[in-house]
N, C-alpha and C positions, 0 to 999 in steps of 0.2 A: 504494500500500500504506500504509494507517493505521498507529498504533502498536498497535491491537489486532490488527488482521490479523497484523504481526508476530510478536506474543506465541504465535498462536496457529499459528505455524511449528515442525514438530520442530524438536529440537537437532540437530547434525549430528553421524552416528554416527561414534563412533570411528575404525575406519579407516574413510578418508574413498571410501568407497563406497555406493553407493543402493543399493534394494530392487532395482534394476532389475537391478545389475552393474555400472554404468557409475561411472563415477569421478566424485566431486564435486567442483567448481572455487571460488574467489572469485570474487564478481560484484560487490557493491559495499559500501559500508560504507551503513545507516539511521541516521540523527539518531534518538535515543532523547529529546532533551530536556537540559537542563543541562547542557551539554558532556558527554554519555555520547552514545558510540555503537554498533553491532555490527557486524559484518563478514555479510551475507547472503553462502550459496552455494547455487551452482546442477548440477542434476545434469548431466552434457554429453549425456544419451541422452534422457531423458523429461522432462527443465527441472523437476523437482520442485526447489523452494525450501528449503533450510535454514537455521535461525539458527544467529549463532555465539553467543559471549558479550559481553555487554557490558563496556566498556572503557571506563575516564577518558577523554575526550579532552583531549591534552596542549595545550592553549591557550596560545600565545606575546602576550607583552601588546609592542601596536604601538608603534613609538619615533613620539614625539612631535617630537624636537628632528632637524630637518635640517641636511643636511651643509655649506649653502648659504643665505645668506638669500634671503626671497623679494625680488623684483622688486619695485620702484617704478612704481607709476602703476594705471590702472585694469584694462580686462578686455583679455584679447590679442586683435587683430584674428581677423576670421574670413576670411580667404580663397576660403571656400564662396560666399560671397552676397557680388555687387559693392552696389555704393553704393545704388544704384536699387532692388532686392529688399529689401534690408534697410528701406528707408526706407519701400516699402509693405507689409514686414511690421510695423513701429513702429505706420504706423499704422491697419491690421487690428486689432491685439492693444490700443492705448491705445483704442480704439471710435470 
């Protein structure tokens, strides 16, 4: 579903019931773009789609600083791949 498609979703009626009868649920929220989003719902009898309104979305800005400093030295061993695989994965990938 595009953001036009969206647009072009009824609103979701007041009481939250369809043309059908059946009751309308939340199904999930659509990225509108710049942190806005809506809530789509869905009918539970005939799945007809309605939009909600769109809403800020509350964006929490990530912490930077850890609780722990990092580790000393270079990459962590890999476990995955013993000595031999690795050594002719090196050198597959340097050509």
């Amino acid at each position: 579903m595009g953001p036009g498609d969206f647009q072009g979703l009824p609103e979701v009626p007041s009481p939250r019931l369809c043309a059908c009868g059946q009751r309308i649920r939340w199904s999930h929220l659509k990225y509108l773009g710049k942190g806005r989003s809506a809530p789509v719902y869905v009918c539970v009898g005939c799945g007809l789609a309605y939009r909600g309104r769109a809403a800020e979305g509350v964006r929490e800005q990530p912490t930077t600083q850890r609780g722990r400093p990092l580790p000393d030295g270079g990459h962590p061993d890999n476990p995955v791949l013993d000595d031999e695989t690795a050594a002719k994965l090196r050198q597959q990938i340097s050509g």
